[in-house]
N, C-alpha and C positions, 0 to 999 in steps of 0.2 A: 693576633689576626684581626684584621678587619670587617671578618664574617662569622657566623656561628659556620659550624660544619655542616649543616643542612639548614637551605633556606627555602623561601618562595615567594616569586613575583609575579606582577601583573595578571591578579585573580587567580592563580594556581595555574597558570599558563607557559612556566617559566621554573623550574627546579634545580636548585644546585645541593650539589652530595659532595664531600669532602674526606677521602682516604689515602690514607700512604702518599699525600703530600699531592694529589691528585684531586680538581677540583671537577668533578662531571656536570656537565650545563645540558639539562634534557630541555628541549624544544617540547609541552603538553600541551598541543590539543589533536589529541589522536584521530579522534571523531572529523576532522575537515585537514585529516593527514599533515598538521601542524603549522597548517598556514600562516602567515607570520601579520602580527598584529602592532601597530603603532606603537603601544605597551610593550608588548614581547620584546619588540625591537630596542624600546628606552630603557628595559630594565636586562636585558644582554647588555646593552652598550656597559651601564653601571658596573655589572658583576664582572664582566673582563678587565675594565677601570681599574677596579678595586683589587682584584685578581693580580694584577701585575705588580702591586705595593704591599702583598699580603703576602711574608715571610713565610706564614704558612700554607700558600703555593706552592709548588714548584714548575707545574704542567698542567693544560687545560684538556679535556676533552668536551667535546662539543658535539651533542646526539639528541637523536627525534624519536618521543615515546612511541609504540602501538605497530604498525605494518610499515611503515615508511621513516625517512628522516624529516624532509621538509618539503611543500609543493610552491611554495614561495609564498608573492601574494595573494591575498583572500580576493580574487577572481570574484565570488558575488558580489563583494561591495563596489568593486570597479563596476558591474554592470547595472549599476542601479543608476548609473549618469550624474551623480550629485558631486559630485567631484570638477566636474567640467564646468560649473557655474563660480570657480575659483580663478581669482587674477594668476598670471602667470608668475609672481613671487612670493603669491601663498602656495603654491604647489611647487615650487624648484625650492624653497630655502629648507622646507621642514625634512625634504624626502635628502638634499644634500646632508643635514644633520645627522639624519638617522644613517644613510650610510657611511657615517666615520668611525662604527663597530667593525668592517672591513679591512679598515684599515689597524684597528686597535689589533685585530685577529693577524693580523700580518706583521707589527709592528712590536708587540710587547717581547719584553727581553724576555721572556720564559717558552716553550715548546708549545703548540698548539693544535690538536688533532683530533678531525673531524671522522668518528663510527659513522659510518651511512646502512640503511638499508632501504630497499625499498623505491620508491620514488624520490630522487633528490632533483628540485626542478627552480627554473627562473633564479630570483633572489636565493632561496635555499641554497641554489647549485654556488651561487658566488660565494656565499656564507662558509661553504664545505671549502668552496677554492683558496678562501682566505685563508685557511689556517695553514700550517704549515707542512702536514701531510693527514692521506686520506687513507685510513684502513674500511672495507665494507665485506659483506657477504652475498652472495653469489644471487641474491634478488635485488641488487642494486638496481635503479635502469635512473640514471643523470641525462636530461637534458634539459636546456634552454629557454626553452617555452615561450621564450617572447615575441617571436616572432607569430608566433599564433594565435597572440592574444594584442597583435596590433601595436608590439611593443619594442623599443630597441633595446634595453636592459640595461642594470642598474647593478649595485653593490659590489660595481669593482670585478664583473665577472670575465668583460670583454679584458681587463688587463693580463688578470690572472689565467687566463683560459690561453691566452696569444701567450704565455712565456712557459705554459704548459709543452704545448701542442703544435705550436709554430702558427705564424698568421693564415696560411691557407686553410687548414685544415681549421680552424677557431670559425673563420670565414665561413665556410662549411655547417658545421658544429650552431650557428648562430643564424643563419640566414634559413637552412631547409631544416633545422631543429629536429634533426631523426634523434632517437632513445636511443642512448649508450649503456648495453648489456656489459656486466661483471668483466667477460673476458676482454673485451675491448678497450675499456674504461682502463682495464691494467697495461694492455700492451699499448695506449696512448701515453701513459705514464699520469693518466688522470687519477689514480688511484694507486697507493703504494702498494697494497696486498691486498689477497682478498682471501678470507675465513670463513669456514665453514660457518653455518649460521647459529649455530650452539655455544660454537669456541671463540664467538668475535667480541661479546664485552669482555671474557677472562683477556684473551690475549692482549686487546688493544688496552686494559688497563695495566697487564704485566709489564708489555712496551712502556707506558708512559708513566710509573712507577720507577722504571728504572732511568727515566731522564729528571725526573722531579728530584731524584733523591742525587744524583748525579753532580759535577762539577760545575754548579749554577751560572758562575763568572764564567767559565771558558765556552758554556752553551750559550749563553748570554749575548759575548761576542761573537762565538761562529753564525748564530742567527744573524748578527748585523753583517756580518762579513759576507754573509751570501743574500742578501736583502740589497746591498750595494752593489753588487757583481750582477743582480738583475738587471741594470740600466747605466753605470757606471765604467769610465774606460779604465783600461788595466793598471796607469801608473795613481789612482787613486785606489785603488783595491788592494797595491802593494803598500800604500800608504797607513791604509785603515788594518791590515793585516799585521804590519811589525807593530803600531799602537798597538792592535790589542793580544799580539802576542806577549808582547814586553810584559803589556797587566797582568796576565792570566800568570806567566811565568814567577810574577811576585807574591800570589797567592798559597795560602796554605794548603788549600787541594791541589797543588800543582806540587809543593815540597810532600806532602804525604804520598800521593801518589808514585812519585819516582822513588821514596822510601819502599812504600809497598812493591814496586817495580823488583827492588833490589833484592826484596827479602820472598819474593816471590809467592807474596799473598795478594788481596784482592782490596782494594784502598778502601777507606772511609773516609766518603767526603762531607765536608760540612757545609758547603754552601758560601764558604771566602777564602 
């Protein structure tokens, strides 16, 4: 592995926990509901980096210590105006940089899913949007916030939000920035489930436990399979689908499993 099993970055702002093949990324600073920091942001980007080459990965979860998940950005230091006295290429290169953990969240062969409670807002929201699904508990409330803060938004959220929800209602969602309550968040399909608030770090770690330890190669490529079918037309999608069925099929969790199939027990996969 590329990591010890528990780490910590950007002055204790930044926590990774490593179980049952499951590597948890808590968002720490509870006190200003986790607002996310230049740091925080370079040293996520890192640990998801690293995360996707680290055999003893399998699945990420990605969670916010204290009452909340994330309220995006630290809103005080924008209002202190020092910011504004920057050229227009110091301010577009570094903030482009930092959001390609977005995409790393969207992008890496392994499962990726964001526990919410609480306030998930701005940046946070797109951070939760990236991953590739969202379990919370019933004090979630997700919204946008940028527009209230003078802002258009950033980290990939206007993408992920429109392939969510459909563009009107994203449109919506981004422009009068109403707070999206548990039940609604679930019937928009912005959120995959929601748990009681007791039972959401067991479950969501049960669920993501059992994709870690799972058939790596064939989750691998079902993630790319449906990561293309977001923006790709169909004779490419049938293209990338017999590829990566062919692999998956040449795989030993693919011959164990139809073994297991046959003998009517439950497979053990290894991860090739």
């Amino acid at each position: 592995p590329l990591m010890g099993a528990d780490w910590t970055k950007a002055d204790g702002h930044l926590l990774g926990s490593r179980q049952d093949a499951v590597l948890t990324i808590t968002l720490n600073r509870p006190d200003s509901l986790n607002a996310l920091t230049g740091a925080m942001l370079q040293g996520l980007y890192d640990a998801v980096l690293a995360a996707a080459a680290d055999d003893a990965v399998g699945a990420i979860v990605l969670t916010g210590a204290g009452r909340g998940f994330c309220a995006g950005g630290d809103v005080k230091n924008m209002s202190s105006g020092s910011a504004r006295a920057a050229t227009m290429e110091a301010r577009l290169d570094p903030l482009r940089q930092r959001m390609e953990v977005s995409r790393l969240l969207h992008d890496i062969p392994k499962p990726t899913i964001a526990m919410l409670r609480g306030p998930v807002a701005g940046a946070g929201m797109s951070l939760a949007l990236a991953c590739d699904m969202r379990f919370a508990d019933p004090t979630v409330r997700i919204v946008t916030a940028f527009a209230r803060v003078g802002l258009s938004g950033d980290f990939g959220g206007t993408w992920f939000l429109t392939r969510l929800v459909g563009p009107a209602k994203a449109k919506e969602l981004y422009m009068a920035s109403p707070a999206v309550t548990a039940d609604e968040a679930l019937r928009l399909g912005i959120v995959n489930r929601i748990v009681v608030a007791d039972a959401l770090a067991a479950d969501t770690h049960a669920f993501t436990a059992g994709l870690a330890n799972g058939p790596r190669i064939a989750l691998a490529h079902i993630k790319r399979n449906l990561n293309a079918a977001e923006t790709g037309p169909l004779a490419a999608a049938l293209d990338l689908e017999a590829l990566h069925h062919a692999r998956c099929g040449m795989t030993e969790d693919h011959l164990e499993s139809a073994k297991a199939f046959v003998e009517k027990r439950q497979p053990i996969f290894r991860g090739r």
